[in-house]
PDB file of N, CA, C and O in Angstrom:
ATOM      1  N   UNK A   1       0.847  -1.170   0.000  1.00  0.00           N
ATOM      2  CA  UNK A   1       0.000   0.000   0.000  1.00  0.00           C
ATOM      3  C   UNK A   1       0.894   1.235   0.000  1.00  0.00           C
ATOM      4  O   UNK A   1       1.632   1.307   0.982  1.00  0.00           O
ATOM      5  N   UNK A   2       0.994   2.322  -0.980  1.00  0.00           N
ATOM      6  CA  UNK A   2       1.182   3.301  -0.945  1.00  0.00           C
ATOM      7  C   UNK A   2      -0.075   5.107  -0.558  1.00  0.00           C
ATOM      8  O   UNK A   2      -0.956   5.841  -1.004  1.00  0.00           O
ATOM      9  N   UNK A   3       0.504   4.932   0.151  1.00  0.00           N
ATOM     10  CA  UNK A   3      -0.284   7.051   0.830  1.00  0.00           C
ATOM     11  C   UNK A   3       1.119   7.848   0.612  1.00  0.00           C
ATOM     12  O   UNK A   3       2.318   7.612   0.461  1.00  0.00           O
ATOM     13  N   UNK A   4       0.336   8.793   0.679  1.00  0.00           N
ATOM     14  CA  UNK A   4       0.406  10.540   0.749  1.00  0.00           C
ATOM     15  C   UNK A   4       0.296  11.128   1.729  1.00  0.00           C
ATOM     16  O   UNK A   4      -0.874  11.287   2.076  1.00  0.00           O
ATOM     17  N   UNK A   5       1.479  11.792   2.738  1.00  0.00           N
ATOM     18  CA  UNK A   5       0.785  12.556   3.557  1.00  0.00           C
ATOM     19  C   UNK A   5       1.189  13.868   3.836  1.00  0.00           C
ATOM     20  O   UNK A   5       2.414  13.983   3.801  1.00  0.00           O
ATOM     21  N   UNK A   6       0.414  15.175   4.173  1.00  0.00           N
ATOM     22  CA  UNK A   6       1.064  15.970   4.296  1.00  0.00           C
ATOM     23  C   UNK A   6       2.076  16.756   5.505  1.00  0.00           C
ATOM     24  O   UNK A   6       1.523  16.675   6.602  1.00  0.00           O
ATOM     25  N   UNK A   7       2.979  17.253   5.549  1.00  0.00           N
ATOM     26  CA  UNK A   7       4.011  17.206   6.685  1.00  0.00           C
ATOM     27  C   UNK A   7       3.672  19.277   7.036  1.00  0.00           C
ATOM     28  O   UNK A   7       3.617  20.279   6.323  1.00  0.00           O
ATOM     29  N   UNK A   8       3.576  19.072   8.056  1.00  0.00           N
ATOM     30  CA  UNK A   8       3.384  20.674   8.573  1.00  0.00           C
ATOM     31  C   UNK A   8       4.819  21.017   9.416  1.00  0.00           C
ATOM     32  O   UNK A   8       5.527  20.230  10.043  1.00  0.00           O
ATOM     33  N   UNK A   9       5.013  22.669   9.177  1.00  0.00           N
ATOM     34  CA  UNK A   9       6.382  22.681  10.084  1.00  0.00           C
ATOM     35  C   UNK A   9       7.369  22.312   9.891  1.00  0.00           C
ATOM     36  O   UNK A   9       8.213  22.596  10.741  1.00  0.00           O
ATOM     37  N   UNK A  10       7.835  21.435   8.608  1.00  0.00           N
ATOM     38  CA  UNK A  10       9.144  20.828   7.940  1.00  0.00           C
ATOM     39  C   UNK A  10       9.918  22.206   7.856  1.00  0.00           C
ATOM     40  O   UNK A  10       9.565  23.233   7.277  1.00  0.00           O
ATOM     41  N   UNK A  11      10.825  22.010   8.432  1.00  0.00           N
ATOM     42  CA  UNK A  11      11.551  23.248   8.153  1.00  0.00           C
ATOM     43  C   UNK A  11      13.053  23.649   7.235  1.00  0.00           C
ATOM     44  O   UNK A  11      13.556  24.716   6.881  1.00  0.00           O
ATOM     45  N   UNK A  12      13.451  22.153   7.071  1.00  0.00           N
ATOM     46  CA  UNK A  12      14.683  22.247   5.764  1.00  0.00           C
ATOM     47  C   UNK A  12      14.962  21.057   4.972  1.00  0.00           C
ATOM     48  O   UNK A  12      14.584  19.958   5.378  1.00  0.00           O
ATOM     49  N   UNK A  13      15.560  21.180   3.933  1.00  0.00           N
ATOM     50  CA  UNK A  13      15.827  19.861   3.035  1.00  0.00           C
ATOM     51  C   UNK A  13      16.818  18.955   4.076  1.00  0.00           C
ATOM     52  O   UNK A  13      16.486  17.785   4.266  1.00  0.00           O
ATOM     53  N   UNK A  14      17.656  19.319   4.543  1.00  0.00           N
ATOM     54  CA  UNK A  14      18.602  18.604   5.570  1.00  0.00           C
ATOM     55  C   UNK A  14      17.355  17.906   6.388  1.00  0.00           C
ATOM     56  O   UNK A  14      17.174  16.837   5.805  1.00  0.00           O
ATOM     57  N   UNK A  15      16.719  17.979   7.116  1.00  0.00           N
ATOM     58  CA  UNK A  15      15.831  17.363   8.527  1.00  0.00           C
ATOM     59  C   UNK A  15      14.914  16.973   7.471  1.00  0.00           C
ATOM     60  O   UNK A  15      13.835  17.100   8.049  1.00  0.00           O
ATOM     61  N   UNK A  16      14.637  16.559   6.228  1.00  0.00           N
ATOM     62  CA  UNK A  16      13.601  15.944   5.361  1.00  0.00           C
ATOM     63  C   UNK A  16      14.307  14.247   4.739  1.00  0.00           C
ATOM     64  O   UNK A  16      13.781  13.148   4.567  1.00  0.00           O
ATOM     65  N   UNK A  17      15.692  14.767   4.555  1.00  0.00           N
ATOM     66  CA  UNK A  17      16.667  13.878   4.045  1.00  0.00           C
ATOM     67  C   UNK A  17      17.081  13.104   5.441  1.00  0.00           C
ATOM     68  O   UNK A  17      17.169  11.885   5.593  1.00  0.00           O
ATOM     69  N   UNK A  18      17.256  13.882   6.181  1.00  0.00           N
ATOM     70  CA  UNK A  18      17.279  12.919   7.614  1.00  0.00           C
ATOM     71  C   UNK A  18      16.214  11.919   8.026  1.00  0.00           C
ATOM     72  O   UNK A  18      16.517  10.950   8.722  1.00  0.00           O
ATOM     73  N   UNK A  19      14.784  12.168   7.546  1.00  0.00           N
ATOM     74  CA  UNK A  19      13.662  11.544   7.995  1.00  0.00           C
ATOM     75  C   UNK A  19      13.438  10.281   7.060  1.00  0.00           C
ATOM     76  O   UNK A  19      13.044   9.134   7.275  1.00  0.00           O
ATOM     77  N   UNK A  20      13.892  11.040   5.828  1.00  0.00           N
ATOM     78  CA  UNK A  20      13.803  10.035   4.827  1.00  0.00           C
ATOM     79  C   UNK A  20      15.061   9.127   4.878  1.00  0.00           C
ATOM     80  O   UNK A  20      15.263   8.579   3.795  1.00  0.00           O
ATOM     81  N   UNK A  21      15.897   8.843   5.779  1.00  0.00           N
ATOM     82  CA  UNK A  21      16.660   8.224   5.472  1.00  0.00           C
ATOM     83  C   UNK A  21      16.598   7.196   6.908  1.00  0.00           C
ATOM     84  O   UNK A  21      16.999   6.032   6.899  1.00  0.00           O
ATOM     85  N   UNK A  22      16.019   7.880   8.107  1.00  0.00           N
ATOM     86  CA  UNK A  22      15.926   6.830   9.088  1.00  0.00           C
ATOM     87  C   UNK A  22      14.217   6.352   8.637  1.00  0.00           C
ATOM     88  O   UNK A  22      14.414   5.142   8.533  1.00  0.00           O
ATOM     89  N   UNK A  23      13.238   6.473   8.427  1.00  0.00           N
ATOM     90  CA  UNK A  23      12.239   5.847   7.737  1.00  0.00           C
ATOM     91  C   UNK A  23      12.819   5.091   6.986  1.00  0.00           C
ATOM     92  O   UNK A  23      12.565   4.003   7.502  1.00  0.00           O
ATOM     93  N   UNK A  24      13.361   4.913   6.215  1.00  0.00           N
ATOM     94  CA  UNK A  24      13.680   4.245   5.706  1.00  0.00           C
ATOM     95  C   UNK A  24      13.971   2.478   5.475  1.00  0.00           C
ATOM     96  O   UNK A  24      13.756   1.559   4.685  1.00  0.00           O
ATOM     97  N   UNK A  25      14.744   2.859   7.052  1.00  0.00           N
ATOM     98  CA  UNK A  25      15.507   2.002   7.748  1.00  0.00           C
ATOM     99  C   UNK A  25      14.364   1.018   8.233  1.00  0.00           C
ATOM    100  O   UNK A  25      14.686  -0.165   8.339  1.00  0.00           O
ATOM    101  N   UNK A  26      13.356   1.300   8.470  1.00  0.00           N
ATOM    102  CA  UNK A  26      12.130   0.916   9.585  1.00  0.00           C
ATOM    103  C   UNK A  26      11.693  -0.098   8.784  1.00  0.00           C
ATOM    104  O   UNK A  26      11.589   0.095   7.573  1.00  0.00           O
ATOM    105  N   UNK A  27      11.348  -1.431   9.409  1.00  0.00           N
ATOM    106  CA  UNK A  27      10.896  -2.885   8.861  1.00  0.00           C
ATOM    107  C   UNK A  27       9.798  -2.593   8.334  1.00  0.00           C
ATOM    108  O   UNK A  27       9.165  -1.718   8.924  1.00  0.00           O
ATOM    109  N   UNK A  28       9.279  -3.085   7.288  1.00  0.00           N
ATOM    110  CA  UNK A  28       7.929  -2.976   6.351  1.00  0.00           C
ATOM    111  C   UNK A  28       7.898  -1.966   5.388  1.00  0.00           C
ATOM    112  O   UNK A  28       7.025  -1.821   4.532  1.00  0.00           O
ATOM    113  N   UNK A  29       8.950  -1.229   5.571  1.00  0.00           N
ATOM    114  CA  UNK A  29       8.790   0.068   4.253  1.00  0.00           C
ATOM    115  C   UNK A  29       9.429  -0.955   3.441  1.00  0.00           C
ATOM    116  O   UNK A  29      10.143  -1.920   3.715  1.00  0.00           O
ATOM    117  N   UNK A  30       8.705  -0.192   1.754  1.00  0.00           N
ATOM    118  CA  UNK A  30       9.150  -0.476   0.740  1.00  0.00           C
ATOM    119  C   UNK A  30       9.707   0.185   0.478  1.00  0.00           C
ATOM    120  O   UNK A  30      10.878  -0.185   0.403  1.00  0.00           O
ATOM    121  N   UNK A  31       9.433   1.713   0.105  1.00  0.00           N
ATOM    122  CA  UNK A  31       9.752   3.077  -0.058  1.00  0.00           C
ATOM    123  C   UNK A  31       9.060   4.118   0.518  1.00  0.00           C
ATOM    124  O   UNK A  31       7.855   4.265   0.721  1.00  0.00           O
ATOM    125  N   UNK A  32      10.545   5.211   0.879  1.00  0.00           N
ATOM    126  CA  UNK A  32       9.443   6.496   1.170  1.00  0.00           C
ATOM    127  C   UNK A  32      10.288   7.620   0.574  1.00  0.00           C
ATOM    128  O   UNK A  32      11.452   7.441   0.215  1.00  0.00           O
ATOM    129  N   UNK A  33       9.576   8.917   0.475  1.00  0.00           N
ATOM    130  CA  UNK A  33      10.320   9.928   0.057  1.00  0.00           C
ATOM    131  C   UNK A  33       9.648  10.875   1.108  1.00  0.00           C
ATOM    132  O   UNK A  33       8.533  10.680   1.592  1.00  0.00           O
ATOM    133  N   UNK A  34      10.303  11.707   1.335  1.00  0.00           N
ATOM    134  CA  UNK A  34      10.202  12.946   2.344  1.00  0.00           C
ATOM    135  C   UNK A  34      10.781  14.190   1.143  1.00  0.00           C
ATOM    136  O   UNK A  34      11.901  14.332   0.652  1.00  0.00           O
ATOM    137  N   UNK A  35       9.461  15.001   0.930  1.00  0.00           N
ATOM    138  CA  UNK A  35      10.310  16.199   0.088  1.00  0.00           C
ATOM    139  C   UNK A  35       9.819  17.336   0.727  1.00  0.00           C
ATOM    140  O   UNK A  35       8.643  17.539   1.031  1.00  0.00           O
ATOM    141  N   UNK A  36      10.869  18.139   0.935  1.00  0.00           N
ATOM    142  CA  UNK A  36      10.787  19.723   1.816  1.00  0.00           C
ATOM    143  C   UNK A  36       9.925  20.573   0.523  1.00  0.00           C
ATOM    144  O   UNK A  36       8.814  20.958   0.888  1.00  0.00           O
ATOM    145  N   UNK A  37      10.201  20.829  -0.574  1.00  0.00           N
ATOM    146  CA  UNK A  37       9.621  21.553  -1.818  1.00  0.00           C
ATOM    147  C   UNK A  37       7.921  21.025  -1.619  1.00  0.00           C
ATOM    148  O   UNK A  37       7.134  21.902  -1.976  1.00  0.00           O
ATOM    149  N   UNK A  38       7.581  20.364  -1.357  1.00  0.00           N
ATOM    150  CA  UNK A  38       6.328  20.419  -1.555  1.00  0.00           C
ATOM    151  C   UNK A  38       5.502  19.719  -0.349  1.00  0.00           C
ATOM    152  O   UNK A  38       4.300  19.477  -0.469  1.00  0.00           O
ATOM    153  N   UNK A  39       6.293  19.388   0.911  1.00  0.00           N
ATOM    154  CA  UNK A  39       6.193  19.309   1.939  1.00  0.00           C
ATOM    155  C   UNK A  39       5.391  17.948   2.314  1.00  0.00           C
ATOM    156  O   UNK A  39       4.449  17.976   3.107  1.00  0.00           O
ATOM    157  N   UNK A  40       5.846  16.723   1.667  1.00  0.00           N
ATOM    158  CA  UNK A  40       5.060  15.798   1.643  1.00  0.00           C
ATOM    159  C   UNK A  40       5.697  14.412   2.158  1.00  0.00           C
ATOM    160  O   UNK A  40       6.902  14.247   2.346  1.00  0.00           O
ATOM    161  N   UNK A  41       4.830  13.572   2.329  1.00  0.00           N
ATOM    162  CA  UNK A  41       5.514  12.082   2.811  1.00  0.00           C
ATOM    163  C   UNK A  41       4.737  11.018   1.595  1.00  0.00           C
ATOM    164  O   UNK A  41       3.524  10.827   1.509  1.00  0.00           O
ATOM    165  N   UNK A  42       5.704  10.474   0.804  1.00  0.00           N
ATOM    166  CA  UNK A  42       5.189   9.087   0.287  1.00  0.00           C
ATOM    167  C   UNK A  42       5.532   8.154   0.970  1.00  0.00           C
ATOM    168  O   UNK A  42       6.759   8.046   0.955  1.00  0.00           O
ATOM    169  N   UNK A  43       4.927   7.243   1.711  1.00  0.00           N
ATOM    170  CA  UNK A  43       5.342   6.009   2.167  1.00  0.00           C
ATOM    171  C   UNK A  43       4.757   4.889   1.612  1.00  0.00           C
ATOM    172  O   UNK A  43       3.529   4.917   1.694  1.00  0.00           O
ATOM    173  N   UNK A  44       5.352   3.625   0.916  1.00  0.00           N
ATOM    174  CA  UNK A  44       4.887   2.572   0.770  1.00  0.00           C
ATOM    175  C   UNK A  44       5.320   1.427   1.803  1.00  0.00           C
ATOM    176  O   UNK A  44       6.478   1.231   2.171  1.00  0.00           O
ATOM    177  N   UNK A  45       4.263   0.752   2.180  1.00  0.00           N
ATOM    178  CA  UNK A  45       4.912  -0.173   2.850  1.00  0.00           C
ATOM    179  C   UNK A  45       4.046  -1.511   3.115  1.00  0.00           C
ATOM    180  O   UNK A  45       2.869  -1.188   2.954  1.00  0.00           O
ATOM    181  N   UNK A  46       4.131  -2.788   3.430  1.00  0.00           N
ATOM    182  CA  UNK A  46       3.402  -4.013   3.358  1.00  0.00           C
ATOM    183  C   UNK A  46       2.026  -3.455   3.672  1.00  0.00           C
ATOM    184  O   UNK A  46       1.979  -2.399   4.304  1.00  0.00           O
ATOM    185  N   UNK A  47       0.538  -4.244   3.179  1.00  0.00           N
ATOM    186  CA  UNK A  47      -0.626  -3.525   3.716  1.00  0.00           C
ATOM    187  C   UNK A  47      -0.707  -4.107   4.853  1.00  0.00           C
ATOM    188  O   UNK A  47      -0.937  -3.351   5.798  1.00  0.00           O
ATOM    189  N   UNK A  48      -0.603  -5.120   5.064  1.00  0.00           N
ATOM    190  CA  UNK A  48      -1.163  -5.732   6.800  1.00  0.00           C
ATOM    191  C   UNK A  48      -0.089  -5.000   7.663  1.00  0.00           C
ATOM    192  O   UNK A  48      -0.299  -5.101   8.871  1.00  0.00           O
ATOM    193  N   UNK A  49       0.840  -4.399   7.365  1.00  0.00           N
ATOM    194  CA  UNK A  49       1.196  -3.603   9.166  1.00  0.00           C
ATOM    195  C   UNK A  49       1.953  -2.270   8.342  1.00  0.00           C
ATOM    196  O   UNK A  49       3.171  -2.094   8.330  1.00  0.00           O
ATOM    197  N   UNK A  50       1.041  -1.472   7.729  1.00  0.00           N
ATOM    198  CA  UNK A  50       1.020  -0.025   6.793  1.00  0.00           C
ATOM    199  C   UNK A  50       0.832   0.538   8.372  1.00  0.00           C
ATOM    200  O   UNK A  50       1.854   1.133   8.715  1.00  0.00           O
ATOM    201  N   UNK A  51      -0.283   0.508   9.509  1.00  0.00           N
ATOM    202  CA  UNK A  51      -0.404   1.646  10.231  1.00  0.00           C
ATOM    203  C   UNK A  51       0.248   1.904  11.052  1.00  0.00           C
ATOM    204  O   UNK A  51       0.211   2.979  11.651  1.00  0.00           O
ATOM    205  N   UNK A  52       1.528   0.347  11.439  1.00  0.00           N
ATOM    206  CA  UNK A  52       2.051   0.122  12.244  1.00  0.00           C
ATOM    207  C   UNK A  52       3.431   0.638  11.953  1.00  0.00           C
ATOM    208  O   UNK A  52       4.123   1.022  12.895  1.00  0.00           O
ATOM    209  N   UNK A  53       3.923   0.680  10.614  1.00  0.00           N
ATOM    210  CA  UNK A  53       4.864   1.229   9.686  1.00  0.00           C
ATOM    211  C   UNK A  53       4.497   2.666  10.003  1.00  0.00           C
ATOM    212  O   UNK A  53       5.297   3.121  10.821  1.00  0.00           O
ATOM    213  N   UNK A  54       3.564   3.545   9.642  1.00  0.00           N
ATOM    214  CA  UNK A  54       3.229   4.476   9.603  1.00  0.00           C
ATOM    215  C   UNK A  54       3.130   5.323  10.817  1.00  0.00           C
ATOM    216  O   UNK A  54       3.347   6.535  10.791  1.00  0.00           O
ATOM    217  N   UNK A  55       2.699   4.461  12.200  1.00  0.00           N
ATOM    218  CA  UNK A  55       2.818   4.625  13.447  1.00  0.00           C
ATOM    219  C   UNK A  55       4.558   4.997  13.907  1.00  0.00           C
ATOM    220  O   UNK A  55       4.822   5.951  14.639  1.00  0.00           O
ATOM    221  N   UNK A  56       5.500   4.177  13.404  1.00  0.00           N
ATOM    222  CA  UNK A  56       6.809   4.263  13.853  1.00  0.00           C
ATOM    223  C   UNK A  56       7.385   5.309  12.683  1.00  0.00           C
ATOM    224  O   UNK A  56       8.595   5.534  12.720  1.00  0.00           O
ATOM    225  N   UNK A  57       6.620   5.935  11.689  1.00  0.00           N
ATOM    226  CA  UNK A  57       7.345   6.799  10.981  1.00  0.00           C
ATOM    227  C   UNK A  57       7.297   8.063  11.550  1.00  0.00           C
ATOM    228  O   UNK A  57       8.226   8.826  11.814  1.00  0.00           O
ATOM    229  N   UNK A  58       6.041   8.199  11.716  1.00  0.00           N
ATOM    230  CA  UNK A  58       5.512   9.442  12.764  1.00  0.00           C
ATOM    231  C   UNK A  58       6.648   9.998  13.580  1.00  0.00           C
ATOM    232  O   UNK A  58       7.279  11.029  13.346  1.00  0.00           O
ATOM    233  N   UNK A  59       6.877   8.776  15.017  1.00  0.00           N
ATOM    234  CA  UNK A  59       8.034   8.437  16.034  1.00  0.00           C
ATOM    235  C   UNK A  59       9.259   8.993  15.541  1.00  0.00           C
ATOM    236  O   UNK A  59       9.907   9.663  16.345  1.00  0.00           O
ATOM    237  N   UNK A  60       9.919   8.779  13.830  1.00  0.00           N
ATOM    238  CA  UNK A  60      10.791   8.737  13.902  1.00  0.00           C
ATOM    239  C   UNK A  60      10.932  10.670  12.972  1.00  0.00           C
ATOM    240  O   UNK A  60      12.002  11.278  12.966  1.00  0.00           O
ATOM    241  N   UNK A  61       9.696  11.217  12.353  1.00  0.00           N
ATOM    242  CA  UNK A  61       9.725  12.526  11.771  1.00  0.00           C
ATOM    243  C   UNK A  61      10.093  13.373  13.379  1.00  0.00           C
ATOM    244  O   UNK A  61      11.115  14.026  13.590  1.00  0.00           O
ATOM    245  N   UNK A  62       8.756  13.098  14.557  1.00  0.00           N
ATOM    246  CA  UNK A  62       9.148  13.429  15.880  1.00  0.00           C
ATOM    247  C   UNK A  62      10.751  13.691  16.428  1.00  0.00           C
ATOM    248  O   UNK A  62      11.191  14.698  16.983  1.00  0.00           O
ATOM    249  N   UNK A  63      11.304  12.711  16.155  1.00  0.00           N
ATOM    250  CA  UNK A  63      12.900  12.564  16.356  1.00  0.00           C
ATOM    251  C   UNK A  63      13.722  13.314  15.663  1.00  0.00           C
ATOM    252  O   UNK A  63      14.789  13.785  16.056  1.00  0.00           O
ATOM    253  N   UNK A  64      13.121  13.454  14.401  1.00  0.00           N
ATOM    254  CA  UNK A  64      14.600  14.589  13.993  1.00  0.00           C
ATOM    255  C   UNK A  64      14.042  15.919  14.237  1.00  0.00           C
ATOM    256  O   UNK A  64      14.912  16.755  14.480  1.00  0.00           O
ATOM    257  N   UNK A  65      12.517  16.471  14.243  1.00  0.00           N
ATOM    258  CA  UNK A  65      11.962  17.613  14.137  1.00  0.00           C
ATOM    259  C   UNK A  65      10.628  17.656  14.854  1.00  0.00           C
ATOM    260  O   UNK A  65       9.518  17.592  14.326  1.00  0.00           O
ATOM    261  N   UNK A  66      10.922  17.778  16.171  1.00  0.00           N
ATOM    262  CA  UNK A  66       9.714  17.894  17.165  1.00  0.00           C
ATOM    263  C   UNK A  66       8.506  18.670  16.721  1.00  0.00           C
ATOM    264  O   UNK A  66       7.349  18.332  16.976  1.00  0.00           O
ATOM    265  N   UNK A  67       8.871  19.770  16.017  1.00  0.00           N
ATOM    266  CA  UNK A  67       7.519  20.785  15.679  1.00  0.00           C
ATOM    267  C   UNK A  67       7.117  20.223  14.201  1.00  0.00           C
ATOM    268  O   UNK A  67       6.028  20.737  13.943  1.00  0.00           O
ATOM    269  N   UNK A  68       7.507  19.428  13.171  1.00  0.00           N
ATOM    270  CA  UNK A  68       6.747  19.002  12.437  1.00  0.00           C
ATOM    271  C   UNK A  68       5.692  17.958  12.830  1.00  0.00           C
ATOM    272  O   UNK A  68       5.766  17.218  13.811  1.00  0.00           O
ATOM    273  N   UNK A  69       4.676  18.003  11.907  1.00  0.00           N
ATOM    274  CA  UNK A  69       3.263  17.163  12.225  1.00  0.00           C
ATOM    275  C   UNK A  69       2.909  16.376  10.892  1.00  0.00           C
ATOM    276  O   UNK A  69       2.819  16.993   9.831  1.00  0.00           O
ATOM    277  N   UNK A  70       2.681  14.816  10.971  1.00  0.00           N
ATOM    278  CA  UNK A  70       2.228  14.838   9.906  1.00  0.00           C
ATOM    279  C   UNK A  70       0.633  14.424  10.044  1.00  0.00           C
ATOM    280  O   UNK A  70       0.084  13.869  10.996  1.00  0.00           O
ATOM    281  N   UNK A  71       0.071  14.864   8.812  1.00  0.00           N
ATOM    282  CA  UNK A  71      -1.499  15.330   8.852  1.00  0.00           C
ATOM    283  C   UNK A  71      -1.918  13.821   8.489  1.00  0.00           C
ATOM    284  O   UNK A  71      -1.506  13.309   7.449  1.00  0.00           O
ATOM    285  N   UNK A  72      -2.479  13.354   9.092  1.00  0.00           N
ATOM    286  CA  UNK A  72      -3.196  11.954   9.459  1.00  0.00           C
ATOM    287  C   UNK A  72      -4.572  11.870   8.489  1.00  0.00           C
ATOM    288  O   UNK A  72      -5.554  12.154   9.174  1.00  0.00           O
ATOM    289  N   UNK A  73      -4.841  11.637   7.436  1.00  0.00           N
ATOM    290  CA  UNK A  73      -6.292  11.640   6.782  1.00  0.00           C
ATOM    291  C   UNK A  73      -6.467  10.666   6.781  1.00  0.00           C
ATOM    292  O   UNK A  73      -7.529  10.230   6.338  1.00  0.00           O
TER     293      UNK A  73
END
């Protein structure tokens, strides 16, 4: 399953490339991209544990950049 989500408060390409690179790391992703230009999260990742993937991506945007949010639809 691949989503879209949008990231509030991202504040540089450095702390986007950081997120995208420890997401990355996280069991069940397939792919993700984190882009500061248009302030977004693609994550793909297995469908049976996507929220659980998605749950620890959250955790890990939190970690490099406390005041970003990502918008949950």
């Amino acid at each position: 399953m691949k989503k879209v989500f949008k990231l509030e408060d991202l504040d540089c390409a450095n702390c986007a490339a950081k997120m995208e690179n420890a997401i990355g790391k996280l069991p069940g992703v397939q792919s993700v991209t984190v882009s500061f230009l248009t302030r977004k999260m693609s994550l793909e990742a297995e469908d049976e544990r996507f929220d659980e993937v998605l749950q620890a991506a959250v955790r890990c945007i939190a970690k490099v950049e406390p005041d970003c949010r990502v918008i949950l639809k």
